[in-house]
Every structure is written in structure tokens, then in C-alpha cells.
C-alpha positions as CSV (number, residue, x, y, z in Angstrom):
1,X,6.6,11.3,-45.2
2,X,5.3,8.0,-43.4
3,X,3.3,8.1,-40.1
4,X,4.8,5.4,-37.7
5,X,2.7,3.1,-36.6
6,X,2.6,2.0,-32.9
7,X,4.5,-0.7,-31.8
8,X,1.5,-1.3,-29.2
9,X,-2.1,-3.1,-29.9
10,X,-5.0,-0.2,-29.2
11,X,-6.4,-3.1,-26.2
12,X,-2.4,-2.7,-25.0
13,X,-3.0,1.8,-24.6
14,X,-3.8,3.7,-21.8
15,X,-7.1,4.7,-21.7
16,X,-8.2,8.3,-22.3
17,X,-10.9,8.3,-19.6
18,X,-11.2,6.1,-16.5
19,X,-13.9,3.6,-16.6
20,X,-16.7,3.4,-13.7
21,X,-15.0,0.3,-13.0
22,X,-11.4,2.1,-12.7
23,X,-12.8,5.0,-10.9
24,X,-14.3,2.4,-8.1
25,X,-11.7,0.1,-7.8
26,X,-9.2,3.4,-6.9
27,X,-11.6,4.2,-4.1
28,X,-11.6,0.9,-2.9
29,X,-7.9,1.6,-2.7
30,X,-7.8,5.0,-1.1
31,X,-10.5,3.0,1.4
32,X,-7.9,0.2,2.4
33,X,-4.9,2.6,2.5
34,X,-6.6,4.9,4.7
35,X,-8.0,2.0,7.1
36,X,-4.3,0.1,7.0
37,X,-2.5,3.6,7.7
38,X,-4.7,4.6,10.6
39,X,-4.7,1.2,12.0
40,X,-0.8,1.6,12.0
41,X,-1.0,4.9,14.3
42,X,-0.6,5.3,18.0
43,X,-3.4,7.0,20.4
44,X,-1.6,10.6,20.0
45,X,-1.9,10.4,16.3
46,X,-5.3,8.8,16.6
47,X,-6.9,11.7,18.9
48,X,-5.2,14.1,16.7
49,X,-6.9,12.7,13.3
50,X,-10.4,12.9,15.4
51,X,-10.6,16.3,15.1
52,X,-9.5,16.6,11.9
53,X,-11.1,15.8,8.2
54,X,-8.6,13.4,6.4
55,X,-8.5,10.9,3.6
56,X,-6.3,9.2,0.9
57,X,-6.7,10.2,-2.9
58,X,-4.8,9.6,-5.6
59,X,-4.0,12.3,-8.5
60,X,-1.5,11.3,-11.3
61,X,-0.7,7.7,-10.0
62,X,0.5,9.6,-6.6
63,X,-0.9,8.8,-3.1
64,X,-1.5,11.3,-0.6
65,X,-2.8,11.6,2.6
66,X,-4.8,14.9,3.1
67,X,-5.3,16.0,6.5
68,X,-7.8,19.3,7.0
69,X,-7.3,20.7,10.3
70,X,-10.1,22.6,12.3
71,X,-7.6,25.4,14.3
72,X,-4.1,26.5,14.9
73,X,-3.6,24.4,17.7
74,X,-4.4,21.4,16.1
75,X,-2.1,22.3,12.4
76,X,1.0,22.3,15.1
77,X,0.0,19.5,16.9
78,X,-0.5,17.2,13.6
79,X,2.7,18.7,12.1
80,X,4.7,17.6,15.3
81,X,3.7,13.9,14.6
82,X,4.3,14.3,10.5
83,X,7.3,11.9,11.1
84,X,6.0,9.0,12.9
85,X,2.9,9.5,10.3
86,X,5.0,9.3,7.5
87,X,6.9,6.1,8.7
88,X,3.4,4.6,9.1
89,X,2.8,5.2,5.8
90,X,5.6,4.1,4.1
91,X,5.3,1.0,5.5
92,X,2.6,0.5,3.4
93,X,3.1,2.7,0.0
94,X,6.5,3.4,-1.1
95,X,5.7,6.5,-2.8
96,X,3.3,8.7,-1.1
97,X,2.9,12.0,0.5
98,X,0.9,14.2,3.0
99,X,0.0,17.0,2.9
100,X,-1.4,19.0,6.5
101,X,-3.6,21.8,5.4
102,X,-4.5,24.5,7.9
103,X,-7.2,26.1,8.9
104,X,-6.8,29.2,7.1
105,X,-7.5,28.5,3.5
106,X,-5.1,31.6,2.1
107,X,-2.3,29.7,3.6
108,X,0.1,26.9,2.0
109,X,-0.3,23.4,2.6
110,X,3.1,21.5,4.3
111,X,3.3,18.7,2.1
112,X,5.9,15.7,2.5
113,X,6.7,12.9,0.6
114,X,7.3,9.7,2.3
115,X,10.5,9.2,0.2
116,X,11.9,12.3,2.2
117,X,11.8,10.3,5.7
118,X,16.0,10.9,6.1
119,X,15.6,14.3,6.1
120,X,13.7,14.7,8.9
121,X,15.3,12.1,11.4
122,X,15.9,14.7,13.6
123,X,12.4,15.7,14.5
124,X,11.9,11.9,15.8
């Protein structure tokens, strides 16, 4: 039995581990998403994110857009505005998500991918 080569050069593979360089250019990334995106929001959504902890990461090639919220009141009040949030987003990343986690840590996350916009057309 014959091992089959590749087809692709070693320089042409994936890398195993991310560089330095990889690592900080994917911030760098997050950084501009996360500036463009909240640039893109109204007042509303802009008081709302104030009193929340959010940011853009990226795990397996897939953006999301983490927002932490502080209380109750605040968890309804950001998943009330998840649409228009997730229209300003896909206006700059096709293929994205967020996901509104609340206060209490035992509970579930709502995640949404941006790709799912039609479905909620009614909430606008």
C-alpha cells in the first residue's frame, strides 16, 4: 500500500497554530468590526450597549458579537433591539451572529445568526 502524497505544497497548508502575527491582525479585525457596527447603531441601541460589556471575537472563522448584560431589565431591553442590531451587522459581515448573555450565568445565552434576519421580520 502507497501513502498519497498531497496535491498541496507544505507553504500552500493551513497552519497548525496561529502566528503572533495572525493572532494580532484578527484583533485588529474584531477592533474595526466592533467600531463600524456600533458606529452603525442608533441612540437606543447606543445607551443600551453602555451599560453592558460587549465585543466581537471570532472562533472557528465565525464572528460574533457578545453582549454581557448587567440585570434583567437590561437582557429584555437588548433582546428587544436584537433585529435592528442584527441588520446593522449584516451590513457589514455576511455571516455572523450574536449572542445576548444574561445576567445570571446558569442561564442560556440567545444567540442569533445574522443569516436568520427573515425570520424575525416580524419583531421590527
Amino acid at each position: 500500500m502507497t501513502k498519497k502524497e498531497s496535491q498541496f505544497h507544505a507553504d500552500d497548508k493551513h497552519p497548525i497554530q496561529p502566528t503572533s502575527a495572525d493572532i494580532m491582525l484578527r484583533q485588529q479585525l474584531e477592533h474595526s468590526i466592533s467600531k463600524y457596527f456600533y458606529e452603525g447603531c442608533d441612540r437606543i441601541i447606543h445607551n443600551l450597549l453602555s451599560n453592558c460589556r460587549w465585543y466581537a471575537t471570532t472562533h472557528a472563522s465565525i464572528l460574533t458579537l457578545v453582549i454581557e448584560c448587567p440585570d434583567q431589565v437590561t437582557n429584555w431591553q437588548i433582546l428587544q433591539q436584537i433585529v435592528p442590531m442584527a441588520n446593522v451587522l449584516s451590513g457589514i459581515v455576511s455571516s455572523a451572529k450574536i449572542r445576548i448573555c444574561p445576567p445570571d450565568h446558569q442561564t442560556v445565552p440567545f444567540e442569533m445568526r445574522v443569516d436568520e434576519l427573515p425570520v424575525y421580520r416580524d419583531w421590527i
